[in-house]
N, C-alpha and C positions, 0 to 999 in steps of 0.2 A: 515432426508430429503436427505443429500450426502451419505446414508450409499454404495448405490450401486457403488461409485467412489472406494471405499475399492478396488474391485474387476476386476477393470479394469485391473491393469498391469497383473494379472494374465489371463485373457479371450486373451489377447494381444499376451503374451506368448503360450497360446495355440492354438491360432489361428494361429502363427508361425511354432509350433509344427506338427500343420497335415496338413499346406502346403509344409512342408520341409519330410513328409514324402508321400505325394500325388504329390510330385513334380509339385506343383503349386505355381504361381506366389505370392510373398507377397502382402504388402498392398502396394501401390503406392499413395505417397501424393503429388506428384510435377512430372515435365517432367524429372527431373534428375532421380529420382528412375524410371523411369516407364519401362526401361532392369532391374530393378533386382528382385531376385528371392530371397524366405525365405534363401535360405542359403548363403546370401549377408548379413545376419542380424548376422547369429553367427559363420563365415569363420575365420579365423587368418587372420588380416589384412597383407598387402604385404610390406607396407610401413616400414619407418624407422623411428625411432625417435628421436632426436636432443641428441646430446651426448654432456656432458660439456667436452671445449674442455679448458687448461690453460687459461689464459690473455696474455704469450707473444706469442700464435701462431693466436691472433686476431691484425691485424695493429692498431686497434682504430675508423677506419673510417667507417662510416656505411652508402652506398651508395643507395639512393633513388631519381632518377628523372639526378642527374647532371651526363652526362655521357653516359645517355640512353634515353635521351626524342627527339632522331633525328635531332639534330638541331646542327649548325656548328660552327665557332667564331665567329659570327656577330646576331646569333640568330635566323639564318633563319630556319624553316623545311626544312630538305635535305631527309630524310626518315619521310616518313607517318608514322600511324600508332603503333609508340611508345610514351609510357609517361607513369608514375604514377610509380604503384609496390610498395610491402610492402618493408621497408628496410632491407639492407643486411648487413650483419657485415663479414666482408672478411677473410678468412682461411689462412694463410702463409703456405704455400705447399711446399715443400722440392723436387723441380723438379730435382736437381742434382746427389741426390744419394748418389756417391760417388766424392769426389771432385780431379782434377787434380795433382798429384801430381810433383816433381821434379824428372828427369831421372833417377837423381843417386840415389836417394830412390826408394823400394820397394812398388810400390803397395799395398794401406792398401785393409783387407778385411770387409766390414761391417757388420753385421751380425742384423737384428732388429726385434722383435717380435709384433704381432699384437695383441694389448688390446683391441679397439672396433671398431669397422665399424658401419658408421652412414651417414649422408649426408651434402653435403656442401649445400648453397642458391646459388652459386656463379657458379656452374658448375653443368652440369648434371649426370657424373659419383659421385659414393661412394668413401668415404676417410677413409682410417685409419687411426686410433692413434698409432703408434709406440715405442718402449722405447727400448733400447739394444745398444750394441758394450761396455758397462763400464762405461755410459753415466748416472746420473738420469735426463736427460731433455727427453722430449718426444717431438717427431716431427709427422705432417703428411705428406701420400703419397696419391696418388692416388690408388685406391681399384684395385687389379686384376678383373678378372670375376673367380669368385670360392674363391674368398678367405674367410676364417674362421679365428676366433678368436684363437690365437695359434699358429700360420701359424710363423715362421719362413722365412725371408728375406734375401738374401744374395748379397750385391751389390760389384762390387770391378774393378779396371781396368784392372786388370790383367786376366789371363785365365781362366774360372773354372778349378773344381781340376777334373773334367770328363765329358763329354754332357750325358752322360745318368743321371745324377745325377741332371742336370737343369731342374727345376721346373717352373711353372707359378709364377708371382712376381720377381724372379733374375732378375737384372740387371749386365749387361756385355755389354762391344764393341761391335760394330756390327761384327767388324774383327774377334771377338772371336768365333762368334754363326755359326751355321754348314747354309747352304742352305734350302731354304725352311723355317727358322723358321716364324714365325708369332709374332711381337713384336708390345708395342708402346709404348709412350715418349719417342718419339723419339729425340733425340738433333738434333740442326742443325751444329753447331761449340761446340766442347768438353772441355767441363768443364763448357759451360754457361747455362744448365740447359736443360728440354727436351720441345718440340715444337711441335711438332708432334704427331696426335694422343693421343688426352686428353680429349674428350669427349667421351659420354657411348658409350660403344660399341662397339670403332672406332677400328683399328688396319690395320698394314701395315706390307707386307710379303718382306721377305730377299731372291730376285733371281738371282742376280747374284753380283762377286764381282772380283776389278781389285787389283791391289799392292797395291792403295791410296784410293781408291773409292769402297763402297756399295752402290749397285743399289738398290732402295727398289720401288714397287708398291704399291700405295696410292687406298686407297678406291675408287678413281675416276678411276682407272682402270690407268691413269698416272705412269710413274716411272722417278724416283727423285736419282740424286745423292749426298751420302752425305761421309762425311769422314770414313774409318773404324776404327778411335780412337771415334766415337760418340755413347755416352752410349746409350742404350734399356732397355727395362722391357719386357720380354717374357711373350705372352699371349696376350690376348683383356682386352680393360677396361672393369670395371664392369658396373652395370645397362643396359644391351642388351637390355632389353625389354621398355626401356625410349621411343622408336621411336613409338611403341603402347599404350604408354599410352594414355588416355582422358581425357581431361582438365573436362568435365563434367557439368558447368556450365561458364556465359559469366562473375560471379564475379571471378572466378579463372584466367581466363584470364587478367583480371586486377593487379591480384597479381601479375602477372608476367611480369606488367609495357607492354601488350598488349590493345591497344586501337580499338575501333570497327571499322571494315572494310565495314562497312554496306555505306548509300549513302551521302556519304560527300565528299566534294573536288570535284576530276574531275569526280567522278564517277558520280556527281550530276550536274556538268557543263556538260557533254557529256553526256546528256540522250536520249536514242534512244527511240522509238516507240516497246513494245511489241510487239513480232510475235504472229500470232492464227493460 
């Protein structure tokens, strides 16, 4: 009576088959697929997928709602529009690099190798796993844009040993780096970690510099001074293309602890009269 179910996934697949080669639409079962096309069905997906990361570079704490649901110390909504989201288990990010040393010591040189690139919940840039300098603990960083598995790191406070030899990923002074470069994590005060420039994509350019001060311009077209002992990572973060993505549906929205902006509140107190 079911024999002809046998032969479904196959009719299914064929029916994929000569719309990916007739460059017609697939099958569309919802408003979310109804932009995609048969070759949305067997493309290499874009995404990443979750990389075990140690237990000491997890804090423990897994943040869902306290923190992000817009409301102040008394409990009030101060921001609309936030609440819920799947929970998050927090990454310890190694924003310093290289750490301060004393005058009369030399400048250590770090040196770290990149084992996997994967994604944090916590931030919209890519993170890597790290391991190197003589070290077996492994730390993350924040992902370059371009970075590969392999990739060699080199952080340190002192000078590179050449600017033609500086790569995307080093980290150095801003004092150290020539004009014009294009950095981010960026520090504000040296040694306390970087600040600046930590989301995908973001990055801040080095134009001009005094004895004490590097001037840099912010994505806001703004420029900001900060010290020339304050570490950088040359290059843009990674995931550039975060600002295009499509949430896709209104339950993804959710995950991301965003609540409907449809008529509630004042939008529903203040209702005008449709124009015709």
């Amino acid at each position: 009576m079911f024999q002809w179910l046998k032969n479904v996934p196959f009719a299914i697949n064929s029916v994929i088959q000569t719309s990916a080669q007739n460059g017609l639409r697939g099958i569309m079962t919802s408003p979310v697929s109804r932009g995609r096309t048969a070759y949305s069905y067997i493309r290499e997906r874009r995404g990443i997928p979750n990389m075990p990361i140690p237990k000491y570079l997890k804090d423990g704490l897994v943040r869902r709602g306290a923190g992000r649901s817009g409301r102040n110390n008394t409990g009030r909504i101060t921001i609309r529009h936030r609440g819920g989201g799947h929970p998050q288990t927090y990454r310890i990010i190694d924003f310093v690099r290289a750490p301060v040393e004393d005058e009369a010591k030399e400048p250590k040189v770090i040196k770290d190798k990149i084992l996997q690139i994967g994604y944090d919940p916590c931030r919209s840039a890519r993170i890597a796993l790290c391991a190197g300098n003589g070290s077996n603990k492994q730390k993350l960083v924040i992902a370059h844009d371009g970075a590969e598995v392999g990739d060699v790191l080199t952080a340190s406070r002192s000078s590179p040993v050449s600017i033609s030899r500086i790569k995307p990923g080093d980290a150095y002074p801003l004092g150290k780096l020539p004009i014009g470069t294009v950095v981010h994590n960026v520090e504000l005060k040296p040694g306390k970690g970087a600040q600046l420039a930590r989301a995908a994509g973001t990055s801040v350019q080095l134009i001009r510099m005094t004895e004490e001060h590097a001037i840099i311009q912010l994505p806001s077209k703004k420029e900001k001074s900060v010290s020339i002992d304050c570490l950088a990572t040359v290059g843009r973060a990674s995931n550039i293309d975060h600002r295009h993505e499509i949430i896709g549906k209104a339950g993804r929205a959710r995950w991301l602890g965003k609540r409907p902006k449809g008529k509630t509140g004042k939008d529903r107190w203040l209702w005008t009269k449709k124009r015709v």
